[in-house]
Each structure stands twice: as C-alpha cells, then as structure tokens.
N, C-alpha and C positions, 0 to 999 in steps of 0.2 A: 191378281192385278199388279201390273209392273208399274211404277210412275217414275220418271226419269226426272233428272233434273240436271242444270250446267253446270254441280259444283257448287254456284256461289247464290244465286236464288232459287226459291219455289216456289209458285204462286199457282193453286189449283181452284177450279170453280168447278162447283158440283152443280150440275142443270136438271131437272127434271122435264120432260119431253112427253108429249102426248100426241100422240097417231091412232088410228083406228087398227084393230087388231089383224083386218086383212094385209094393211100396211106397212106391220111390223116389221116383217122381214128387208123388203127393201129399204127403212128406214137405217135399219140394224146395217145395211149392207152401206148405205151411203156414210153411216157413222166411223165405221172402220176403217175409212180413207181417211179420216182428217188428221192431219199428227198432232200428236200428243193425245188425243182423245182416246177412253178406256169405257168401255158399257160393265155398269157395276150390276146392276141388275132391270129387269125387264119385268111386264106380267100379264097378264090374260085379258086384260083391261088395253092395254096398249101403251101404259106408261115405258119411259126406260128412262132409268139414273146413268147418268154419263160422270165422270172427271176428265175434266180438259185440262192441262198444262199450259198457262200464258207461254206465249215467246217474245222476242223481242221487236218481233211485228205486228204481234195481238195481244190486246188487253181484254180486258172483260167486256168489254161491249162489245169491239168487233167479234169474240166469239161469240156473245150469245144472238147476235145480226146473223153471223153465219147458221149457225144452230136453225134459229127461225127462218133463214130461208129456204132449210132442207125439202123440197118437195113431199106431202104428203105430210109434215109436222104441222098439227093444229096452234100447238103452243109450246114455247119454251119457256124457262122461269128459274134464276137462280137461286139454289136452296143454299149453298154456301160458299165462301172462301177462303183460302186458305196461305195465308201470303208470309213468306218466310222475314220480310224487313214490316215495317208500319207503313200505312198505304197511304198516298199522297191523294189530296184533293184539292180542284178548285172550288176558292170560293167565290161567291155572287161581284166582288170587286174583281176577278181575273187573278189574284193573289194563289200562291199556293200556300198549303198550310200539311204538315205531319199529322197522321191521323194515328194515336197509337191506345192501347191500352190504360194509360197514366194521365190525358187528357182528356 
C-alpha cells in the first residue's frame, strides 16, 4: 500500500465500509477511482478497510459523505485518523480551538 503525501502534511482516515458480498466487487471498483483512496483489506462478509488521504479540498467529513454515497455501501464509519499537525475544531461558540495530545 503506497500512501502519498504533499511533503508538508498527512492526514489519513481509515473507514470501514459494508456492502453485501454480491456487491463487493463493484464497490471495490468504484473505490479505486477516488484519489488518494487505498483498499487495505476486504472479506467474505463484505467489509473493506479503506485509507483515504485528506486534500486540500476534503476533510474528513466530505470524505466519509462521499464514501456513504457510493452506491450499494450499506455503511461507512471512521475507525481512525491519522493527522500529521493537531487537528483544529470548532467549538459550540464558533470559536476555534487546537486540539492536540498535551491538552
């Protein structure tokens, strides 16, 4: 599994994905079009582990919106992330705030 990055960040979200096992294959087929997207493993069950690469025009939501509107995906569901700097959030004031390890 190759995962690329610009250099200066990496932010990877691992999804796990459920389809029915007749639909695997085209699942698998529509996955491999999306960039940055890598299928880490798959199974008899009709799961597949994906890692997706953020870009600078998708964050973690719009991918896993994308993800979920794959035709024939029952469910999508982030298992992890993986973000090279501390990941920003809003909070309930509009405010942002550093979200890191130390706090």
């Amino acid at each position: 599994m190759m995962i690329a990055g610009n250099g200066e960040n990496m932010n990877i979200i691992g999804v796990v994905l459920q389809t029915n096992l007749v639909n695997l294959e085209n699942v698998q087929k529509h996955l491999e079009g999306i960039p940055g997207c890598s299928i880490f493993k798959k199974d008899k069950l009709g799961r597949i582990i994906v890692t997706v690469e953020e870009s600078a025009s998708k964050g973690e939501a719009e991918i896993l919106i994308e993800l979920r509107s794959i035709p024939l995906v029952k469910n999508a569901e982030v298992s992890f992330i993986s973000a090279s700097e501390p990941l920003q959030t809003i909070t309930k004031d509009k405010s942002s705030r550093i979200v890191s390890a130390d706090s």
